[in-house]
C-alpha positions as CSV (number, residue, x, y, z in Angstrom):
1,X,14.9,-16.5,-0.8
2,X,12.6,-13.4,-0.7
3,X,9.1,-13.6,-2.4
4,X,8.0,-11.2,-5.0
5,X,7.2,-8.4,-2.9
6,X,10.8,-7.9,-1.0
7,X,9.3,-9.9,2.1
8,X,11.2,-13.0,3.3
9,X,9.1,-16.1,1.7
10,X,7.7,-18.2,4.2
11,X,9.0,-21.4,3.0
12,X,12.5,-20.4,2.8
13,X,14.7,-22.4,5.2
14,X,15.9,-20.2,8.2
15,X,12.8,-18.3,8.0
16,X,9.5,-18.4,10.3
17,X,6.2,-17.4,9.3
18,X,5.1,-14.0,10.1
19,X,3.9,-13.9,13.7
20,X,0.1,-12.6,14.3
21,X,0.8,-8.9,15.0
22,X,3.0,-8.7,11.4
23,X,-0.1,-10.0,9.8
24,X,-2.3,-7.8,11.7
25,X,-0.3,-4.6,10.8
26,X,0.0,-5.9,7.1
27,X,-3.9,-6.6,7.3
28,X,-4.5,-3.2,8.8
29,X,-2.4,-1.5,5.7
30,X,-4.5,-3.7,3.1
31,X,-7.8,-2.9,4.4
32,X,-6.9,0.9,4.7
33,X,-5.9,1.0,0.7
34,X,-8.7,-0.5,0.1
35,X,-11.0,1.8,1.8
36,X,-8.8,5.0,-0.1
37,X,-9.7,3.4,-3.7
38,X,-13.4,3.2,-2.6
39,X,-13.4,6.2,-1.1
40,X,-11.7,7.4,-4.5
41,X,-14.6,6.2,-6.6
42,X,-17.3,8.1,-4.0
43,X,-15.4,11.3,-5.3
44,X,-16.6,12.3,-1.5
45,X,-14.1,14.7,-0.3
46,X,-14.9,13.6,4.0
47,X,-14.3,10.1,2.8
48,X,-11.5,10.1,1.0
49,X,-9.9,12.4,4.3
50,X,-10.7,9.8,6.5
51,X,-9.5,7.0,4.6
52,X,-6.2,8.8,3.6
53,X,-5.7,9.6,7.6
54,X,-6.0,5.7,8.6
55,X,-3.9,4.7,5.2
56,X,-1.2,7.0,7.0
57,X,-1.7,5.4,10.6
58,X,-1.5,2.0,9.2
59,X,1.8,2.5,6.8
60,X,3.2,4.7,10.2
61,X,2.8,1.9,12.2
62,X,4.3,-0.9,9.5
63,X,7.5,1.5,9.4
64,X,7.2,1.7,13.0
65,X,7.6,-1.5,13.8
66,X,9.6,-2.7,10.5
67,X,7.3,-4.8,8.8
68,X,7.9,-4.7,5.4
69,X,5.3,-4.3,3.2
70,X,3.8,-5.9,-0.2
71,X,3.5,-3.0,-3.2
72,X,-0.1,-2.3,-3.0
73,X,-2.0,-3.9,-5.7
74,X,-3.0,-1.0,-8.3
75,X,-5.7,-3.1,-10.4
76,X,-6.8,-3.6,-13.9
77,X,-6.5,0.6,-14.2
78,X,-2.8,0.7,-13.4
79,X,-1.8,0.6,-16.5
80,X,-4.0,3.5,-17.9
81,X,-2.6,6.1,-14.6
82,X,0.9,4.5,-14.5
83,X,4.2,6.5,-13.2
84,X,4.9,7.5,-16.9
85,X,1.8,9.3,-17.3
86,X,2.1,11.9,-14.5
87,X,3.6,15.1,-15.5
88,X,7.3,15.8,-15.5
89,X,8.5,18.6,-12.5
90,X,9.7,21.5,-14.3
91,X,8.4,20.9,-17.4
92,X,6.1,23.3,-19.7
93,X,2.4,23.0,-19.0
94,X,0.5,23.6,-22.2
């Protein structure tokens, strides 16, 4: 049985429970998402560098070593700045 975010659950006969370093890298990708959304809010342009450079070290690594990842969690403002709301490619800009 997989859990809700594509990952194998952990109670799921045949399955083990991820081993340290899978929860480290998975730790290491939460923690750098949530340094890029406060960076975000700072609207400070070295910050939001810096946290977009470890965001891409930490996802590198995860695809590296093929642990799979949870969707990040977009919060209460998701819904406002969803997919459907970003402009389509090609299309007139008014």
């Amino acid at each position: 049985m997989m859990s809700r975010d594509n990952t194998p659950d952990e109670h799921t006969p045949g399955t083990s429970a991820p081993d340290a370093h899978t929860a480290e890298v998975r730790d290491r990708v939460r923690r750098a998402r949530h340094d890029l959304a406060d960076a975000a809010r700072t609207h400070d342009g070295n910050a939001l560098r810096v946290a977009v450079d470890k965001l891409e070290e930490a996802l590198a690594v995860a695809r590296v070593e093929s642990v799979p990842l949870p969707e990040p969690d977009r919060g209460p403002d998701a819904a406002q700045a969803g997919p459907d709301d970003r402009p389509t490619p090609g299309a007139e800009r008014g």
